[in-house]
N, C-alpha and C positions, 0 to 999 in steps of 0.2 A: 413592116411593123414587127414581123415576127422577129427580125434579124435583132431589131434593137430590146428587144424583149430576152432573146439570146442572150446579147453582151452582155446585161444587167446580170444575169442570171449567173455566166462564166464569172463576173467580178465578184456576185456574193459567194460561190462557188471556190477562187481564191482567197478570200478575207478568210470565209470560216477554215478553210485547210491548213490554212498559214497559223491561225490561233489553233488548231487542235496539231499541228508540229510540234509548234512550241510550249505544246502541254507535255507531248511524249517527249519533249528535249526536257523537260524540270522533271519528270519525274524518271529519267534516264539519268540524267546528271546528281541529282538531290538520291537516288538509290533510298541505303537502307539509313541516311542519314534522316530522310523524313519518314516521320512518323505518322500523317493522315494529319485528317484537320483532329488534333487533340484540344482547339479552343487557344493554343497559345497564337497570340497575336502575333508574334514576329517570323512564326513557322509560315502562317500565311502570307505574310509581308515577303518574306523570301519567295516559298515558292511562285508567287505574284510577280515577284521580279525576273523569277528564272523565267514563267511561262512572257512574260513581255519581251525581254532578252533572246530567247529561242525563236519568236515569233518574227523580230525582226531581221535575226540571223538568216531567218528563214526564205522572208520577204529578200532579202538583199540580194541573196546569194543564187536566189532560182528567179529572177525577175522575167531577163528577156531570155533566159532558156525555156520557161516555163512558158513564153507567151507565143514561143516558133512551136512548142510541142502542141500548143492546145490548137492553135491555126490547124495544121497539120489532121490532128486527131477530129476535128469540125469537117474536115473537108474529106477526110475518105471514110466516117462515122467509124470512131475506134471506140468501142462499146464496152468491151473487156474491163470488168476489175482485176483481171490479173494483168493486163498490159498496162492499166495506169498506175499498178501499187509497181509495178519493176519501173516503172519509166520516172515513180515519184522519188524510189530507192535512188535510182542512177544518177540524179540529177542533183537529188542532196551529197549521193555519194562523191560527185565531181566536184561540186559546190564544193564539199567541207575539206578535200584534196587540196584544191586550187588557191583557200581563202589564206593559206597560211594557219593556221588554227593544226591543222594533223602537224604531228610529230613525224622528224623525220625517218626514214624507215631505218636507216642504218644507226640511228641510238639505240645503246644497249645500255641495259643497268649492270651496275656492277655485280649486283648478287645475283640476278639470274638473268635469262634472256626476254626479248619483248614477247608477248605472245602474237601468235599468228595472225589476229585480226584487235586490233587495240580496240579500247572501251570508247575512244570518241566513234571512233569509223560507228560502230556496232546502234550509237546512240544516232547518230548521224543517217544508218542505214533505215534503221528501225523509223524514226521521223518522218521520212520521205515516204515511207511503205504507209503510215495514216494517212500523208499528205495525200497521195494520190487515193487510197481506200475512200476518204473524205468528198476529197473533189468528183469521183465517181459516184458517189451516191447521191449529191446534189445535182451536178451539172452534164458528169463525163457518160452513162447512161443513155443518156438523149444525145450523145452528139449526132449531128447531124441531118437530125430527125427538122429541122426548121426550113429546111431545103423542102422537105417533100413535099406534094399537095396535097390539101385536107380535102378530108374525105366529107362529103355533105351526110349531117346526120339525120337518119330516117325520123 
């Protein structure tokens, strides 16, 4: 029972990580073009879109890496919010690599050169570092703690 109380637990653990990605992907992307909620309706409308957009970018692109990581992390209890914000980083970071979406490294603009680490990597980086922050505070904490035996309480 505990196991399947686990899973539940890992899949809300995913849902909400995946929606707070693709919050820090809209307001990564939207920058200093949004303004907060100022009341105009289509500011919301947008960033609503970006944060659904980021979310499934999110979902897509870290699906079954995300689910060899957390097996993995369940089974030798990897407890660390610093191992799952680098492992959340890596994972978007290869994701947003892999998906076609980065530019390629060897474009240059004509008027000056790329910088060292371009603004999607950085947006990309940054996502995965909540992703995993998220999922550690909900589910990654306890891994592996459902294995143990309870303890009888006095």
């Amino acid at each position: 029972m505990a196991f399947l109380g686990r899973i539940i637990v890992i899949i809300v653990a995913v849902m909400l990580a995946t929606l707070a990605a693709g919050i820090a992907i809209a307001i990564g992307l939207l920058g200093p073009e949004w303004h907060g909620f100022s009341g105009d309706v289509v500011e919301r409308g947008t960033f609503s879109v970006f944060v659904v957009a980021g979310a499934a970018f999110t979902g897509a692109v870290t699906l079954l890496p995300l689910a060899i990581l957390i097996a993995v992390a369940e089974m030798v209890k990897v407890r660390s919010v610093l191992i799952h914000a680098v492992a959340g980083a890596a994972v978007m970071l290869l994701g947003y690599s892999a998906s076609g979406l980065a530019p390629p490294s060897y474009e240059e603009s004509i008027d000056h050169p790329p910088p060292p680490i371009s603004h999607g990597t950085q947006v990309a980086a940054a996502a995965g570092i909540v992703f995993g922050g998220v999922y550690w505070l909900i589910a990654g904490r306890n891994a592996g703690r459902w294995r143990e035996p309870r303890q009888p309480s006095a």
